[in-house]
C-alpha positions as CSV (number, residue, x, y, z in Angstrom):
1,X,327.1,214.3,121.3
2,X,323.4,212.6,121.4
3,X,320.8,214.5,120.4
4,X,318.4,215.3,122.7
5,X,314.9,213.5,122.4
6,X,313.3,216.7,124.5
7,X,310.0,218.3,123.4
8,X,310.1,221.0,126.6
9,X,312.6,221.5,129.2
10,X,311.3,223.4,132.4
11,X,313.7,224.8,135.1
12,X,313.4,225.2,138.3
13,X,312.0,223.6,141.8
14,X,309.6,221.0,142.8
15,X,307.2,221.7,145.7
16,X,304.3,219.8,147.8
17,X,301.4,222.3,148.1
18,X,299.3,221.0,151.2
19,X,295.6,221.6,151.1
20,X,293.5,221.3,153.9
21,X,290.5,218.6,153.3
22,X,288.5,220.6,155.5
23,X,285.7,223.3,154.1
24,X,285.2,226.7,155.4
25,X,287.5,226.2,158.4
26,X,290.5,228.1,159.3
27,X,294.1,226.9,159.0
28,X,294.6,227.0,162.4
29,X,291.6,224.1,162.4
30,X,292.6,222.0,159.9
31,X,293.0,218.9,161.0
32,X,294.2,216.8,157.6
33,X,295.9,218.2,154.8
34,X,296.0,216.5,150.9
35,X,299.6,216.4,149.4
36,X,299.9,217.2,145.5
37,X,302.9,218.1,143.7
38,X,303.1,221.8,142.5
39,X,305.7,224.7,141.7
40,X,305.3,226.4,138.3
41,X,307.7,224.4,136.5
42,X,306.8,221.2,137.6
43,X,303.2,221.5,136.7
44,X,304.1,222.6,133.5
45,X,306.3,219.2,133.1
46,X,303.2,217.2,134.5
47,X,301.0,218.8,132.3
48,X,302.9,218.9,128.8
49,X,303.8,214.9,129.7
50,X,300.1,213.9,130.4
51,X,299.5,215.8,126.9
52,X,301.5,213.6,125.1
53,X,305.2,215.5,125.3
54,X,308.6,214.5,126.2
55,X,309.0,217.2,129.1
56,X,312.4,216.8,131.5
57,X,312.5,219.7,134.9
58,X,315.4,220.3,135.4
């Protein structure tokens, strides 16, 4: 078996939060949304990797 070069393995689901680039406006006016990658686990990936770890989601 090879050993596993892992510093943090997070579980569960990737998501796309939308924001809307508008200020002080409803959703229903919103015109343009920003995408950026979120879901608890995946932003603890990102983060721990941009820190300098060797993070897998799983």
């Amino acid at each position: 078996m090879s050993k596993n070069n892992n510093d943090i393995i997070c579980v569960g689901e990737a998501l796309i939060d939308f924001i809307g680039d508008e200020l002080a406006t409803n959703l229903t006016q919103t015109k343009s949304f920003s995408k950026y990658v979120g879901g608890s686990p995946t932003n603890v990936a990102k983060n721990m990797a941009q820190l300098g770890f060797n993070s897998t989601l799983i």
